[in-house]
Residue frames as a rotation matrix with the C-alpha (Angstrom) as fourth column:
UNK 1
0.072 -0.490 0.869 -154.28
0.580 0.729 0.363 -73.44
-0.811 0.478 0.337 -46.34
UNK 2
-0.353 -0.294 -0.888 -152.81
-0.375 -0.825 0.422 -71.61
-0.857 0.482 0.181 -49.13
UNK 3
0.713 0.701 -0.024 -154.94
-0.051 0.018 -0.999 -71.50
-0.700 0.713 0.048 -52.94
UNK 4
0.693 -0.405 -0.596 -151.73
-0.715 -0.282 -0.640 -70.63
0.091 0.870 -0.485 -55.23
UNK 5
0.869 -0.453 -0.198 -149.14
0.387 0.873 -0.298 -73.36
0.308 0.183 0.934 -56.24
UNK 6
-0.323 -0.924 0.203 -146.03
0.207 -0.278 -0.938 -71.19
0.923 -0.261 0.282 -54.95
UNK 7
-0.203 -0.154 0.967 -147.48
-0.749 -0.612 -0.255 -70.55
0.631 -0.776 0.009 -52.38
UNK 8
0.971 0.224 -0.083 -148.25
-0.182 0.919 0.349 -74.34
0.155 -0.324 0.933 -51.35
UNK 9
0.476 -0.846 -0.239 -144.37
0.291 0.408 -0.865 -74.68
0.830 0.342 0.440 -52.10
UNK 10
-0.180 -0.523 0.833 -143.59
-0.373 -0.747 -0.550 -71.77
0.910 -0.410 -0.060 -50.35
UNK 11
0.464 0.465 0.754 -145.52
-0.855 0.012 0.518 -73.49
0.232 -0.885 0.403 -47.05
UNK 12
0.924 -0.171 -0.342 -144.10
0.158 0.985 -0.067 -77.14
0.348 0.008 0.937 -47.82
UNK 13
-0.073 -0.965 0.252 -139.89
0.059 -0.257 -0.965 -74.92
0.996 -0.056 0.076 -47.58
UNK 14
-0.008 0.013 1.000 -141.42
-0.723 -0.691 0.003 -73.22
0.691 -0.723 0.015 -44.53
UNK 15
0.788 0.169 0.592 -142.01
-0.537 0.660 0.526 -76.60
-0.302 -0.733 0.610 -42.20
UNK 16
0.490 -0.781 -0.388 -138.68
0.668 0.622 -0.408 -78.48
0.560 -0.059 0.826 -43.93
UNK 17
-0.161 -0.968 0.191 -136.38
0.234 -0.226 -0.946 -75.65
0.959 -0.108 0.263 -42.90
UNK 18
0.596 0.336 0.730 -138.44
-0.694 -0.241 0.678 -75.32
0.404 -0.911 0.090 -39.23
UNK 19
0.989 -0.139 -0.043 -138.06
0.134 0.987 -0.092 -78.90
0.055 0.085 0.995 -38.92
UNK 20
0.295 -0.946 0.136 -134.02
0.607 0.075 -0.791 -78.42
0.738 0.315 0.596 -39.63
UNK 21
0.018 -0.340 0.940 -133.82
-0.522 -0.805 -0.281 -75.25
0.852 -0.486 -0.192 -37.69
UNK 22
0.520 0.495 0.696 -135.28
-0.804 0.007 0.595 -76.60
0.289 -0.869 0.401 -34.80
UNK 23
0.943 -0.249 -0.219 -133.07
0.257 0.966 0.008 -79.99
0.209 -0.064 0.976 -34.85
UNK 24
0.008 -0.867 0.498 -129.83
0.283 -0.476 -0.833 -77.51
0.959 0.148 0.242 -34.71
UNK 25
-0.261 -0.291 0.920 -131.00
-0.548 -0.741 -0.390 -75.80
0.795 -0.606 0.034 -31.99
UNK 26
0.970 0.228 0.086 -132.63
-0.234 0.777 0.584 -79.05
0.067 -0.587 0.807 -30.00
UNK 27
0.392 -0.876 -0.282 -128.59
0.736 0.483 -0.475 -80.24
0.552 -0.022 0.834 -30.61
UNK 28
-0.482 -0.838 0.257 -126.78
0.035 -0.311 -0.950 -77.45
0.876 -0.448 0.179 -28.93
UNK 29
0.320 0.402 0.858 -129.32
-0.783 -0.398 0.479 -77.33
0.534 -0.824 0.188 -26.15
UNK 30
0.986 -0.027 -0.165 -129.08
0.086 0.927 0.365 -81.15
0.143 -0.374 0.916 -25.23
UNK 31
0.179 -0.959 -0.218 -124.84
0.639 0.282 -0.716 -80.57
0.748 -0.011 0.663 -25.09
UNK 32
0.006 -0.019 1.000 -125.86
-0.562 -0.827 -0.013 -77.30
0.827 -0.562 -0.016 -22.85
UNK 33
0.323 0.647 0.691 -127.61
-0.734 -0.289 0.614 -79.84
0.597 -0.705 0.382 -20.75
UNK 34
0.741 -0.165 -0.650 -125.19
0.158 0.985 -0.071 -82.35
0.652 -0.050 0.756 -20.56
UNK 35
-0.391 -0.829 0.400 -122.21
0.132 -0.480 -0.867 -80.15
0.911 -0.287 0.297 -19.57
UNK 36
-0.165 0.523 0.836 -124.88
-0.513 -0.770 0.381 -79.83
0.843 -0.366 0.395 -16.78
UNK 37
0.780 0.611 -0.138 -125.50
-0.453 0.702 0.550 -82.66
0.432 -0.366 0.824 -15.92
UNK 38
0.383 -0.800 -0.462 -121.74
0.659 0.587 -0.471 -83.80
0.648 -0.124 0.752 -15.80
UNK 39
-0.436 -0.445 0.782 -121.08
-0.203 -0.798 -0.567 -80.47
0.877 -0.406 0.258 -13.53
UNK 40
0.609 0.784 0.117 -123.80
-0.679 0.440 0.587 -81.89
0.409 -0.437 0.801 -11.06
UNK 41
0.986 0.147 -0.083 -122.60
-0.127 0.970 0.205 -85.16
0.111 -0.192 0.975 -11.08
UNK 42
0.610 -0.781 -0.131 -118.82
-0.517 -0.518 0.682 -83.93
-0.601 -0.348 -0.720 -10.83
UNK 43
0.183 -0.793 0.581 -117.58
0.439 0.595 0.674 -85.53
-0.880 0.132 0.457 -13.86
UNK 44
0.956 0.001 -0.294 -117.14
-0.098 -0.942 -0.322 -82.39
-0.278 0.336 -0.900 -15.77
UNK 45
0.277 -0.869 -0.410 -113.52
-0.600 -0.490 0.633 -82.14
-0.751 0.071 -0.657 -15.48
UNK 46
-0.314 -0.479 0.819 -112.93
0.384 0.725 0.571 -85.46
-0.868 0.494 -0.044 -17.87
UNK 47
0.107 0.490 0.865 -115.55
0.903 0.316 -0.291 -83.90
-0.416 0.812 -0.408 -20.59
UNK 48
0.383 0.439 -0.813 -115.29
0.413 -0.868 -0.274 -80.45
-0.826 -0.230 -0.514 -20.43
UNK 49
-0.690 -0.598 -0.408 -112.79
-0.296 -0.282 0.913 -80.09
-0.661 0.750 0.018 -23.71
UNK 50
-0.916 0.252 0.311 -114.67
0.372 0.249 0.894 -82.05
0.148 0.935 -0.322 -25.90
UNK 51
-0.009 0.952 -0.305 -118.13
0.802 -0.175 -0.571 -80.64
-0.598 -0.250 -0.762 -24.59
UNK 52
-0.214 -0.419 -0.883 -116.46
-0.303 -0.831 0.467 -76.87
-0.929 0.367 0.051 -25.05
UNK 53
-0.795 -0.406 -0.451 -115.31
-0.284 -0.409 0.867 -77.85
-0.536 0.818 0.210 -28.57
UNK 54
-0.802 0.484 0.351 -118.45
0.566 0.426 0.706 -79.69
0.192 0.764 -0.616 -29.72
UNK 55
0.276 0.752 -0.599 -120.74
0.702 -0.583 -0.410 -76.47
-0.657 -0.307 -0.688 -28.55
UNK 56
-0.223 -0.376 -0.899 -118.70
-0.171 -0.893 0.416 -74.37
-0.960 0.246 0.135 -30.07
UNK 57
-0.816 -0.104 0.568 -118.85
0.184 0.885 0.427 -76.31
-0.548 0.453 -0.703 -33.11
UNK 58
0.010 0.974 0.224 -122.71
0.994 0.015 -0.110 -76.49
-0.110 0.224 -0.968 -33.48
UNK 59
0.530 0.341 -0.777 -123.34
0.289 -0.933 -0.212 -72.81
-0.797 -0.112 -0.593 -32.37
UNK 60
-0.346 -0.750 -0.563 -120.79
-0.252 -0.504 0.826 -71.64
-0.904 0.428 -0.014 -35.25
UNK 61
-0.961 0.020 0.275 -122.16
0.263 0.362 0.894 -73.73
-0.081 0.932 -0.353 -37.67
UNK 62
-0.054 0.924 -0.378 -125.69
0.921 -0.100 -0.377 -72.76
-0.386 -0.369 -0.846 -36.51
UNK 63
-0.052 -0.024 -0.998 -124.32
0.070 -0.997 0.021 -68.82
-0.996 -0.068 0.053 -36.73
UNK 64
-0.885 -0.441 -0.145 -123.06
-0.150 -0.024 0.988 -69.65
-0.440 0.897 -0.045 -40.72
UNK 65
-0.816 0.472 0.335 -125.99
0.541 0.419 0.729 -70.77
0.204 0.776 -0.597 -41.97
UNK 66
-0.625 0.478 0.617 -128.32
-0.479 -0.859 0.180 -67.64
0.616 -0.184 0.766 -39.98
UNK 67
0.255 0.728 -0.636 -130.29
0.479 0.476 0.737 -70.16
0.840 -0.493 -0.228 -37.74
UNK 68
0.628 0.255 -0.736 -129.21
0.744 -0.474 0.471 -68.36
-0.229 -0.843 -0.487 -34.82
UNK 69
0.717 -0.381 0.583 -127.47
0.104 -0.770 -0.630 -64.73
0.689 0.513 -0.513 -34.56
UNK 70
0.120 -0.975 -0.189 -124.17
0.228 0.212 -0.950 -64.01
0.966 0.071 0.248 -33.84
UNK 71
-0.495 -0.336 0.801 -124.64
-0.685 -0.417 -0.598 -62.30
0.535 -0.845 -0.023 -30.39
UNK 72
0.491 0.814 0.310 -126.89
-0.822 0.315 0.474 -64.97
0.288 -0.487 0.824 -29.39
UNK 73
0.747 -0.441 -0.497 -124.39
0.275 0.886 -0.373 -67.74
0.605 0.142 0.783 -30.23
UNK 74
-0.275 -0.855 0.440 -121.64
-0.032 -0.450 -0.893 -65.40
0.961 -0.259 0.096 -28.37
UNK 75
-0.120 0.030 0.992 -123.68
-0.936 -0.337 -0.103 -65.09
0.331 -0.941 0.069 -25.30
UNK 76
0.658 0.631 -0.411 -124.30
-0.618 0.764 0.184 -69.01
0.431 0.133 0.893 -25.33
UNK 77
0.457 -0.875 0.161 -120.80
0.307 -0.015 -0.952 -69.56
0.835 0.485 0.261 -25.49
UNK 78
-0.616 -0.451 0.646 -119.69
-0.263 -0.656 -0.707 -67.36
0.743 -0.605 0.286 -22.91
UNK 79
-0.106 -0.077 0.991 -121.94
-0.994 0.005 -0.106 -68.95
0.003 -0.997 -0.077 -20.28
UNK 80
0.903 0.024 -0.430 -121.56
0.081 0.971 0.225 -72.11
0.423 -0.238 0.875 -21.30
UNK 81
-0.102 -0.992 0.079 -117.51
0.096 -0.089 -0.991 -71.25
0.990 -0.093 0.104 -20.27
UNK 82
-0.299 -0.135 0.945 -118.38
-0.742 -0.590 -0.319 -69.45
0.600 -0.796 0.076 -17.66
UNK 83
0.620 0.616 0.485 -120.33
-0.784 0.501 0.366 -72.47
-0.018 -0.607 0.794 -15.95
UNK 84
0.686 -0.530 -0.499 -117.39
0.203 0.797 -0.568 -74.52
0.699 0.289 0.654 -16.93
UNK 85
-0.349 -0.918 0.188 -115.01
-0.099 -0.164 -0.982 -72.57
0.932 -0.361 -0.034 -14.78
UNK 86
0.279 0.765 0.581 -117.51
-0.737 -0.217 0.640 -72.12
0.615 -0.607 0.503 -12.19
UNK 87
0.863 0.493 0.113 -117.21
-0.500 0.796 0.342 -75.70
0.079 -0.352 0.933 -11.84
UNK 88
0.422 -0.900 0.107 -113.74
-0.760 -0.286 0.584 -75.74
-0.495 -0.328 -0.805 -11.90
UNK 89
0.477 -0.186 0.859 -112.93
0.670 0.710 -0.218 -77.90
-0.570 0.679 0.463 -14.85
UNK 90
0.073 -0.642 -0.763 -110.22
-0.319 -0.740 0.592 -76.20
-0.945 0.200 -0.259 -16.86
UNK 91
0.805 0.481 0.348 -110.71
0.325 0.134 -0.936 -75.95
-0.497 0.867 -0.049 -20.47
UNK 92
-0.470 -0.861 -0.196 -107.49
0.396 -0.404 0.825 -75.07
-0.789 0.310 0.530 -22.93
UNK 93
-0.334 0.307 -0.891 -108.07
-0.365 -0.914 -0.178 -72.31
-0.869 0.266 0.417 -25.78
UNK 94
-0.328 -0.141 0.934 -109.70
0.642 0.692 0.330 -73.38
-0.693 0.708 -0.137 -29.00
UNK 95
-0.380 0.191 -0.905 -108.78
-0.032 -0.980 -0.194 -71.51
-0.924 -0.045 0.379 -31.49
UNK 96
0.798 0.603 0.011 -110.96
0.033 -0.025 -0.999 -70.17
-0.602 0.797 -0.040 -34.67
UNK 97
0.024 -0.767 0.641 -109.01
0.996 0.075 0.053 -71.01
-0.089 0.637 0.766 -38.06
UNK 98
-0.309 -0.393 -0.866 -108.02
0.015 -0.913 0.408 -67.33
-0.951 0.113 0.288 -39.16
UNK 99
0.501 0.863 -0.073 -110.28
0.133 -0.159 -0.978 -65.76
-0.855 0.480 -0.194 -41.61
UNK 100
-0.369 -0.858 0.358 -108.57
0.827 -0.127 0.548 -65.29
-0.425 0.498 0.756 -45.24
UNK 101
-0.275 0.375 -0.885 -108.75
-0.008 -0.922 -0.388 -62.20
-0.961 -0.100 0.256 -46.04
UNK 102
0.695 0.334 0.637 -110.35
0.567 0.289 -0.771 -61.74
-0.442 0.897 0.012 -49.63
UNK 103
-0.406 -0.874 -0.268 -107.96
0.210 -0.375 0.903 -60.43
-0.890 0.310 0.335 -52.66
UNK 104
0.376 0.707 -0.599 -108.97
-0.392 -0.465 -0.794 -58.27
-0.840 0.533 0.102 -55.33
């Protein structure tokens, strides 16, 4: 147990933003495991868009805020697709808005 008042603080930040972290990533896992489950159970093809876009979703918003890194979230992604086609549920493209570029 920490002795200095910032550092009490500093322990109270450390377990809220676990806590948070850990509720992000507990959310994209449980949509991992659903897409699973509905691939199983062969009713994939009805969900597979909105699964797709609400993974993508999380894992992006996950990437923005540094809770997970960018190649992790990329390789998530890419087999969550990949286990979509697998299963032969066609998915249509969803695309990222287009960055604006900054102006000086």
């Amino acid at each position: 147990m920490p002795n200095k008042k910032s550092a009490i603080k500093h322990l109270r930040q450390t377990v809220k933003r676990t806590e948070r972290n850990a509720l992000v990533k507990r959310n994209i896992k449980e949509i991992i495991k659903r897409g699973q489950k509905a691939a199983t159970k062969g009713t994939l093809k009805d969900e597979a868009n909105s699964l797709m876009h609400a993974l993508q979703k999380a894992i992006d918003k996950a990437v923005k805020v540094k809770i997970l890194k960018e190649n992790t979230a990329n390789r998530k992604k890419a087999r969550f697709a990949q286990m979509l086609k697998k299963s032969g549920a066609s998915i249509k493209e969803i695309k990222s808005p287009a960055k604006a570029e900054d102006k000086k």
